[in-house]
C-alpha positions as CSV (number, residue, x, y, z in Angstrom):
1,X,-213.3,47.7,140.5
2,X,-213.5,49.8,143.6
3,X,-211.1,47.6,146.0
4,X,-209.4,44.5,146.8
5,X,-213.0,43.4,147.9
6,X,-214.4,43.8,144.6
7,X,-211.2,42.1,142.8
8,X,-211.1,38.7,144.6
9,X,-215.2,38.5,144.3
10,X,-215.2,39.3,140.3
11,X,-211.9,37.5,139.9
12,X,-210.1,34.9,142.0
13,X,-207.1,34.0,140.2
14,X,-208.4,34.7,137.0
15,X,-207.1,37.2,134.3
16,X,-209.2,38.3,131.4
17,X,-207.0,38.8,128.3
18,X,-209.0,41.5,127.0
19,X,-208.5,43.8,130.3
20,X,-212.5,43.7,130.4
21,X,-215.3,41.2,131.6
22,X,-219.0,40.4,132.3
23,X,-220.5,41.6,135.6
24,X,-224.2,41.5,137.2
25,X,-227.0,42.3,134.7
26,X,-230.6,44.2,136.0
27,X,-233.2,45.7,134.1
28,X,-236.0,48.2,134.6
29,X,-239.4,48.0,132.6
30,X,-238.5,47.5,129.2
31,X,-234.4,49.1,129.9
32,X,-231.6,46.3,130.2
33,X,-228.0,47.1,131.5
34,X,-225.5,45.4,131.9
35,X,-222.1,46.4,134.1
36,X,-218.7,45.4,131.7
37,X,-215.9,45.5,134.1
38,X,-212.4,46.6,133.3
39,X,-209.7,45.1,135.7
40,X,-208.6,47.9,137.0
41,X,-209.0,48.9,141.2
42,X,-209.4,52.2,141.8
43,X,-205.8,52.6,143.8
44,X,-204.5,51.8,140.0
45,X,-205.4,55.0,139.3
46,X,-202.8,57.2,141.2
47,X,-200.1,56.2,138.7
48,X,-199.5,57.7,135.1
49,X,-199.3,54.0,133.8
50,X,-202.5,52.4,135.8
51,X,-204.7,55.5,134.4
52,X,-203.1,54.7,130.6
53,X,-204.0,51.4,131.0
54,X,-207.5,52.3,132.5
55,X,-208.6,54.3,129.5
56,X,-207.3,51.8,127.2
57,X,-209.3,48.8,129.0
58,X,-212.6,51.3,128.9
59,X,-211.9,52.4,125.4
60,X,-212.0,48.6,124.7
61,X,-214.5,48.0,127.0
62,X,-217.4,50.5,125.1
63,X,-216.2,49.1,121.9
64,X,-217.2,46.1,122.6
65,X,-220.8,47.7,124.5
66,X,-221.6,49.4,121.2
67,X,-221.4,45.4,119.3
68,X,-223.9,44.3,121.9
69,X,-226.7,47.4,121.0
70,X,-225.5,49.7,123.9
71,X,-227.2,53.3,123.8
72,X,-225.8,54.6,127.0
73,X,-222.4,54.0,128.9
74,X,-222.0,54.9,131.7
75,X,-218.0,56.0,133.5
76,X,-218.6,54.3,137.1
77,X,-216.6,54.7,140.1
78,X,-213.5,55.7,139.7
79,X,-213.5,56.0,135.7
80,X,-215.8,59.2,135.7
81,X,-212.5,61.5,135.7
82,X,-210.6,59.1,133.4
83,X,-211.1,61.0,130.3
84,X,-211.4,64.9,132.1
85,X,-214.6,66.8,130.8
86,X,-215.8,63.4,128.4
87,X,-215.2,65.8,125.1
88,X,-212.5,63.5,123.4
89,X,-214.4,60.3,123.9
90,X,-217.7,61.7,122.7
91,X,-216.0,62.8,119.4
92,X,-214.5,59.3,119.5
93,X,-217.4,57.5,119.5
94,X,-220.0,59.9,118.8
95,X,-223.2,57.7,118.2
96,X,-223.4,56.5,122.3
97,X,-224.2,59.1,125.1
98,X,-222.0,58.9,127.9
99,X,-222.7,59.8,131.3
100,X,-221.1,59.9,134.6
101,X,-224.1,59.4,136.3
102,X,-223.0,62.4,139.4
103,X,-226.1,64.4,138.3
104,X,-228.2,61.8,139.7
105,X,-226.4,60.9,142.6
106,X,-225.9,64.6,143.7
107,X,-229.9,64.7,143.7
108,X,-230.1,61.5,145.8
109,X,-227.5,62.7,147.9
110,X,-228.7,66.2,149.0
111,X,-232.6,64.6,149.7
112,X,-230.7,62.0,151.6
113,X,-228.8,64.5,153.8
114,X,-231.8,66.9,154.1
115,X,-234.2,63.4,155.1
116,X,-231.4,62.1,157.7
117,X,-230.9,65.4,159.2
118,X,-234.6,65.7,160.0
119,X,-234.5,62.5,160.9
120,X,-232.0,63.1,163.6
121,X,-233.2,66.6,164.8
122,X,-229.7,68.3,163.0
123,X,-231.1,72.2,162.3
124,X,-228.8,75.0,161.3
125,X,-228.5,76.7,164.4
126,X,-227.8,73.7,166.8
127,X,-225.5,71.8,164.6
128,X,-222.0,71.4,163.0
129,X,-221.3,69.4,160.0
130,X,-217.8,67.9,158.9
131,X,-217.5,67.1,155.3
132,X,-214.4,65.2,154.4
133,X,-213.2,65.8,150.7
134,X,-214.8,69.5,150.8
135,X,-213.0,70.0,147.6
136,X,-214.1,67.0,145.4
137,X,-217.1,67.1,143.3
138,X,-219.7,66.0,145.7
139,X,-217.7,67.8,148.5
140,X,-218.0,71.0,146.9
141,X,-222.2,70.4,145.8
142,X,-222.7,69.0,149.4
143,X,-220.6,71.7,151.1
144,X,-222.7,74.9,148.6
145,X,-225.7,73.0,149.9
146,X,-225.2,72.8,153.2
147,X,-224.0,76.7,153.5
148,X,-227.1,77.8,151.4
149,X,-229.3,76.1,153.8
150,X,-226.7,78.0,156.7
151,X,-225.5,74.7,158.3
152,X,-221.8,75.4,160.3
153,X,-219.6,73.2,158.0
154,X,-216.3,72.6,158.4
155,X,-214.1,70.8,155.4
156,X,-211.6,68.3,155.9
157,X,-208.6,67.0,153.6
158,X,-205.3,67.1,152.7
159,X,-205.0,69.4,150.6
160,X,-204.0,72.7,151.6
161,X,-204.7,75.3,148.8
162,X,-207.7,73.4,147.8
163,X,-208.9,74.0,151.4
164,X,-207.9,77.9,150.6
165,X,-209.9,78.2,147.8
166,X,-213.4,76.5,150.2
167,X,-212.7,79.2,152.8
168,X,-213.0,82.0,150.3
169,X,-215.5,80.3,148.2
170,X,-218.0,79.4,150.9
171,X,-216.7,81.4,154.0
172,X,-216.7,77.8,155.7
173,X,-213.7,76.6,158.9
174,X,-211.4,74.3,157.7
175,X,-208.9,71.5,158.3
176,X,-206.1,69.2,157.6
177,X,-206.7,66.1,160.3
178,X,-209.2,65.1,163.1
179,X,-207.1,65.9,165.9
180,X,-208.1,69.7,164.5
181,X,-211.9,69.2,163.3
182,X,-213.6,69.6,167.4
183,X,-216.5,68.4,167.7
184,X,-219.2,67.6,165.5
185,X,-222.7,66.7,165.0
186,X,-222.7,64.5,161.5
187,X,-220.0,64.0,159.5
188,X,-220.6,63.7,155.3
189,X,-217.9,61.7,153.9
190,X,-217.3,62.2,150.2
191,X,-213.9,60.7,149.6
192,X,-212.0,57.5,150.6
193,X,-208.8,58.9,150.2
194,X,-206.7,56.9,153.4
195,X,-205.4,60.7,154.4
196,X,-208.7,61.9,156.2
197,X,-210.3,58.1,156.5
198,X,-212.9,57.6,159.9
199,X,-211.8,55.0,162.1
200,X,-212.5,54.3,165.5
201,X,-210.3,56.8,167.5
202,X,-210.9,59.4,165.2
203,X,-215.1,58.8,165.9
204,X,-214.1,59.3,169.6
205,X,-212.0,62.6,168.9
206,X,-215.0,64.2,167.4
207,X,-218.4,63.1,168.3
208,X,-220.3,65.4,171.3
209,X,-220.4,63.7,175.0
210,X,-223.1,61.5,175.2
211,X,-223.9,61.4,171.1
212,X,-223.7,59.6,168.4
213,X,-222.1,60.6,165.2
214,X,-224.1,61.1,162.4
215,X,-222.1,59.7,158.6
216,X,-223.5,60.2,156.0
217,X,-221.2,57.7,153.6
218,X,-221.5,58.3,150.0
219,X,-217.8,57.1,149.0
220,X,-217.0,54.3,146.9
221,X,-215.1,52.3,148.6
222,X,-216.8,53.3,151.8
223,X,-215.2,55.7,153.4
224,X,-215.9,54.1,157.3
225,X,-215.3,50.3,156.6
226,X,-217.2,47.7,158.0
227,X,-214.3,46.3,159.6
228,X,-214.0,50.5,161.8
229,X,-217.8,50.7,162.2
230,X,-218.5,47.3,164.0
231,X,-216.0,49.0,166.1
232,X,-218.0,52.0,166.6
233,X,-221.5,51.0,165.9
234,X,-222.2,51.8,170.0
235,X,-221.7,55.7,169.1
236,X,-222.0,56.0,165.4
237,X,-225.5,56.5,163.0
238,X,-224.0,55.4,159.5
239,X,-226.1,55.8,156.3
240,X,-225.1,54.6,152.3
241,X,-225.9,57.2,150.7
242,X,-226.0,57.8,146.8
243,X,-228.7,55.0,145.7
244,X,-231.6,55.4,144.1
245,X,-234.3,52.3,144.6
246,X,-237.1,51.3,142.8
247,X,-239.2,48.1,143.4
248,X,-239.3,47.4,139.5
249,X,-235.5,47.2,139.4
250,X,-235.1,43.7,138.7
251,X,-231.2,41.6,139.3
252,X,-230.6,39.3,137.3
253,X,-229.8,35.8,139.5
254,X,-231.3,38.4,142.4
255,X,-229.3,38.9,145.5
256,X,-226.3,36.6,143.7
257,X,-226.0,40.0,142.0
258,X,-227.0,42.5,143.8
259,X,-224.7,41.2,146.7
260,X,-221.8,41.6,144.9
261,X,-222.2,45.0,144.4
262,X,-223.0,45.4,148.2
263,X,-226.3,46.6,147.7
264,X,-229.3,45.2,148.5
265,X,-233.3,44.1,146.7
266,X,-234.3,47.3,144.2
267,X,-231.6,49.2,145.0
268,X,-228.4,50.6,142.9
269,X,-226.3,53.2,142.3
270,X,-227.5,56.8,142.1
271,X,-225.1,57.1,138.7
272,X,-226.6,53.6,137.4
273,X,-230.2,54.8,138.1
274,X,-229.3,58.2,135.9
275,X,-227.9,55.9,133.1
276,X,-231.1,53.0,133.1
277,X,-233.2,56.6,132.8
278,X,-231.9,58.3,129.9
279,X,-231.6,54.9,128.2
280,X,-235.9,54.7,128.9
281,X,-236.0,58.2,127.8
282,X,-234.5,57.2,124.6
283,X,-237.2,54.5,124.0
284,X,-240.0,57.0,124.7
285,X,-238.7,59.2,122.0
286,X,-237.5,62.0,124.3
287,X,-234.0,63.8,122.9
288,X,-231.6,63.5,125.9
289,X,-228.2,63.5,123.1
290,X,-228.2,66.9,123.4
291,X,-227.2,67.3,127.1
292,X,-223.7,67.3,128.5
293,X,-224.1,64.7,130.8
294,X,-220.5,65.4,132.5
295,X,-221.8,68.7,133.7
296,X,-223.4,68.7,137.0
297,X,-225.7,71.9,137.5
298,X,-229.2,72.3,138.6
299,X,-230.6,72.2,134.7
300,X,-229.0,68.7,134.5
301,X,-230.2,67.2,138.1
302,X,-234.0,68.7,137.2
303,X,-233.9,66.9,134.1
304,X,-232.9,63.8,135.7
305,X,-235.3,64.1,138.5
306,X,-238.2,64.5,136.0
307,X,-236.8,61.3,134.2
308,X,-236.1,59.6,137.9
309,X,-240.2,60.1,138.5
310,X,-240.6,58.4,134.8
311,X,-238.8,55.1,135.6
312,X,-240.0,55.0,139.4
313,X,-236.5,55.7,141.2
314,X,-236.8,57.0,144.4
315,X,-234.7,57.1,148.0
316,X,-234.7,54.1,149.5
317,X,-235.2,53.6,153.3
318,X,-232.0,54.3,155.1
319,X,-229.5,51.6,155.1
320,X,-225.9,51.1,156.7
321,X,-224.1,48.6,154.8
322,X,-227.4,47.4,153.3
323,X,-229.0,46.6,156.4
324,X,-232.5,49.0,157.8
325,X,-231.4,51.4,160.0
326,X,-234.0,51.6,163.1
327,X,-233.6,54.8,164.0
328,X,-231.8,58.6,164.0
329,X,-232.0,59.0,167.8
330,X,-228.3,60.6,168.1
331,X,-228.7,60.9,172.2
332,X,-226.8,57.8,174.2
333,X,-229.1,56.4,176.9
334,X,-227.5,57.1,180.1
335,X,-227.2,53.6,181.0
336,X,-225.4,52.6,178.3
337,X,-222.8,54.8,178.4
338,X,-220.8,52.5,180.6
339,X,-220.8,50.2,178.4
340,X,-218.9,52.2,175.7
341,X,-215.7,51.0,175.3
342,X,-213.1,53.6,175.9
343,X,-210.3,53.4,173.1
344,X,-206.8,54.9,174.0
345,X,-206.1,57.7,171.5
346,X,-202.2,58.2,170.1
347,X,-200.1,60.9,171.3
348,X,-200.0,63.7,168.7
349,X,-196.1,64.9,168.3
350,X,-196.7,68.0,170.6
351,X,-197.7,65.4,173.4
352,X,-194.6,63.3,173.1
């Protein structure tokens, strides 16, 4: 589960004995999938003991996926670095493919970008680009991307020498906290880490006079919460990004389930679209066993692209916590500037 959000909808007060459980079922064409949850939240994960009792739960959890008829599992959310590059569970259970789905939501991801930044007028030489979690494995994709195309990106985290290695790796500015970043034109947010988390005074810090800031918001759990961008939503442009749609993605018990994942009608995860596709391309016939599915490299995303165009998974219309977002128009109208509110930033050390 990705938060405390997640835990009190799927469980309440209840605890599954087997450290696993049912969740929302969908199904495209002639593909059904199911989502078996293992109750574990993602903050579990930064201690040696919640990550051995994370791969137990999905160890159990597949085990009991493979009794059912399962031909594809999937390692969601936060699992998809459980078990490092996915060589001892494939020799574990050798007759499944397993998949961690990033190859697919890297290709939604970067046609997302590229399709928002149109949108909004953002072009190389007129615009600066935060991404936060440069060093992550979307960071880095998204960052290469963005520098190929010759975007000004600057990288934002925590982490010091992993910052280093960007800088020499991509030639790009980087930084440890807002109060450093300046200004910026869009800001691509690849990590929820609480250490470089957007909030409503660091929105103010960096957005341009008279603009609204461009997110992009790809983390699971969002990286801008709901709770920071009805704040904000005056001077902020927020997109999910990472989900694929397709109108013959079918919920079972409909928005009941589709809710609870926080998505909306045809729409799911850019990782569950990649893992409903191979599992079709395994009823046509086609060999997809042969791929490493943990590697993420153009080979793998034009493979699932050409199995994306099978199934009928494409972008769906830009959304900000599900609901349509009207437009890209990043310019404030003059007269409603005044009716920004005007939030009283903390005084960095330095200042005090």
């Amino acid at each position: 589960m990705r938060d405390d959000v997640d835990k009190r909808r799927y469980l309440g007060k209840w605890n599954p004995k087997e450290g696993h459980f049912n969740g929302p079922r969908y199904a495209i064409g002639n593909v059904l999938g199911r989502t078996r949850i293992i109750n574990t939240v993602t903050e579990d994960l930064l201690s040696d003991y919640g990550r051995e009792r994370a791969q137990k739960q999905f160890i159990a959890s597949t085990e009991w996926a493979r009794g059912t008829g399962a031909k594809v599992i999937l390692l969601a959310a936060a699992t998809k670095r459980l078990f490092g590059d996915g060589e001892k569970l494939r020799g574990q259970i050798p007759e499944l493919i397993f998949t961690i789905g990033d190859n697919g939501t890297v290709l939604i991801l970067l046609n997302e970008i590229a399709r928002a930044f149109g949108e909004a007028g953002l072009k190389p030489e007129n615009s600066r680009i935060a991404v936060l979690g440069p060093y992550g494995f979307l960071g880095e994709l998204v960052t290469k991307d963005l520098r190929e195309k010759e975007y000004a990106v600057i990288g934002v985290g925590p982490n010091y020498s992993a910052l280093k290695r960007m800088v020499n790796a991509y030639g790009i500015s980087v930084c440890r906290k807002f109060e450093e970043i300046g200004k910026v034109d869009a800001v691509v947010a690849c990590t929820h880490s609480k250490k470089i988390r957007l909030n409503s005074l660091a929105i103010e810090l960096i957005r341009r006079k008279n603009k609204k800031l461009l997110v992009i918001d790809v983390a699971e759990p969002s990286n801008l919460t709901l709770e920071e961008y009805d704040k904000s939503k005056r001077v902020v442009i927020r997109q999910d990004a990472g989900n694929g749609y397709s109108p013959k993605l079918k919920y079972v018990l409909g928005a009941i389930s589709y809710k609870m994942f926080r998505l909306s009608r045809g729409v799911t995860f850019g990782c569950f679209a990649e893992t409903l596709s191979i599992a079709a391309a395994i009823k046509r016939g086609e060999n997809v066993k042969d791929r490493d599915w943990f590697f993420v490299n153009k080979e793998n995303m034009q493979s699932v692209s050409l199995l994306f165009e099978k199934v009928g998974f494409t972008l769906p219309s830009p959304r900000c916590f599900g609901k349509p977002i009207k437009s890209f128009e990043l310019s404030i109208e003059q007269s409603k500037i005044d009716e920004i509110p005007i939030y009283e930033l903390p005084l960095s050390d330095e200042d005090k």
